[in-house]
C-alpha positions in Angstrom: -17.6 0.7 8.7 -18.7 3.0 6.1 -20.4 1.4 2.5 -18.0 4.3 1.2 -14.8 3.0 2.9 -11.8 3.0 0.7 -10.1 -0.3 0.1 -6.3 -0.7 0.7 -4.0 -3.3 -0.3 -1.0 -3.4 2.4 2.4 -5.6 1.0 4.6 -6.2 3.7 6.8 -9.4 4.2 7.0 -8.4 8.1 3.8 -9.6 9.7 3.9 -7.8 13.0 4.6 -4.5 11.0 1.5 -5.4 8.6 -0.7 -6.4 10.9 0.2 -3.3 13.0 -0.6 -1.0 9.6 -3.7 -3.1 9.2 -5.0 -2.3 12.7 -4.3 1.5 11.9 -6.1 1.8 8.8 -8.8 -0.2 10.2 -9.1 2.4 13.1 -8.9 5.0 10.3 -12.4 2.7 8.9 -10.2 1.5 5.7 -11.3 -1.6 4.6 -7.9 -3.3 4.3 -6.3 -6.1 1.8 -2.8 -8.0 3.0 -0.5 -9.8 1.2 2.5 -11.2 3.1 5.0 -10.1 -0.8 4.3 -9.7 -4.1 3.0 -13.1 -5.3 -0.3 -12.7 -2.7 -0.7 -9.0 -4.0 -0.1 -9.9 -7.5 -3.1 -12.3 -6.7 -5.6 -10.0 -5.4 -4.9 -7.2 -7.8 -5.7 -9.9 -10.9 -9.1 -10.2 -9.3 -11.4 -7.7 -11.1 -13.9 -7.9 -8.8 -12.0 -6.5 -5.8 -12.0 -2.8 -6.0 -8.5 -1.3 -4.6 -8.1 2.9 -3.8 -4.4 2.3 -3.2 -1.7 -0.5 -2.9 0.7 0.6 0.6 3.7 -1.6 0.2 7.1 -2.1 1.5 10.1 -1.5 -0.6 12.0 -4.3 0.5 10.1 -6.9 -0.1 11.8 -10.7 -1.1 11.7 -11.7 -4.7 10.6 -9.4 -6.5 10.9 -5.9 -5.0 8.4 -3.1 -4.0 9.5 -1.1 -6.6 8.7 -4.2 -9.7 5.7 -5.1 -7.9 4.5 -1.7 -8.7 5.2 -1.8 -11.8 3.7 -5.0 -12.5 0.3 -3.8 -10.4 0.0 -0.6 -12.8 0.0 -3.0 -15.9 -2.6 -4.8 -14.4 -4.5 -1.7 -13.0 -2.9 1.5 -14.9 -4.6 4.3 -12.6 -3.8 2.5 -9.2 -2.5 5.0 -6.7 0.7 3.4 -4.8 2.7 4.3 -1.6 5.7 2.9 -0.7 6.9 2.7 2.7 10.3 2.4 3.7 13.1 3.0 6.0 14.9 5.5 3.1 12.4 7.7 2.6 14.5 10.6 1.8 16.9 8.4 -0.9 14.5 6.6 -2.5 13.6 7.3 -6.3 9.7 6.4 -7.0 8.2 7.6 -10.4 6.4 11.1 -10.1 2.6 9.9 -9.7 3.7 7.3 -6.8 4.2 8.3 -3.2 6.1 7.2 -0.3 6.4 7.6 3.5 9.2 7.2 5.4 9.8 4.2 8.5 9.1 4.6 10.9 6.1 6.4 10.2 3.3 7.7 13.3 -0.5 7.4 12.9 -1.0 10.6 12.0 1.4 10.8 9.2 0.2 7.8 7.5 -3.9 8.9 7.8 -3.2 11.9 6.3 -0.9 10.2 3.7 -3.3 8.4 3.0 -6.2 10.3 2.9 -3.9 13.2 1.0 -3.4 10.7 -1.8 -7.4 9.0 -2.0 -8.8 11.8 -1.3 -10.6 10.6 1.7 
């Protein structure tokens, strides 16, 4: 893996569908965060020391939603890039500077999501 890899924080509840987007990015040579919801991501974006490109996360997510967790992560970092991912691609409202990809989603489409919103 590349010193330069970028560093992606994936929020799904459904492990086999995380760790299945884990092993993609990680093929893609993204170094790669999981939370299980929004408490564990809510955790690991309070911790200043751990860089993060972009937060990837499901909308439908138990307690608190994709859609608040965002929220809460750009109080905590204002300039984080965020994709949702979800099985209503085409109805869902996210603000203007967040992004989403529909369910399911190929490899391809998600690497060059990705890399279209980090730049990588």
């Amino acid at each position: 893996m590349s010193a330069t890899a970028s560093t992606i924080l994936v929020v799904e509840d459904d492990a086999i569908v995380r760790m299945l987007i884990v092993d993609v990015l990680e093929e893609l040579e993204f170094k790669v965060l999981e939370a299980d919801g929004s408490e564990q991501a809510l955790e690991v974006l309070k911790d200043v020391n751990q860089h993060i490109d972009l937060m990837m996360t499901d909308v439908g997510l138990p307690i608190m939603d994709g859609r608040q967790l965002a929220s809460e992560a750009r109080i905590l970092r204002p300039a984080l890039p965020i994709l949702f991912a979800s099985g209503y691609a085409e109805t869902i409202e996210v603000p203007a500077d967040m992004h989403v990809i529909g369910k399911p989603f190929s490899i391809d489409q998600l690497r060059d999501k990705v890399k279209g919103i980090i730049g990588a």
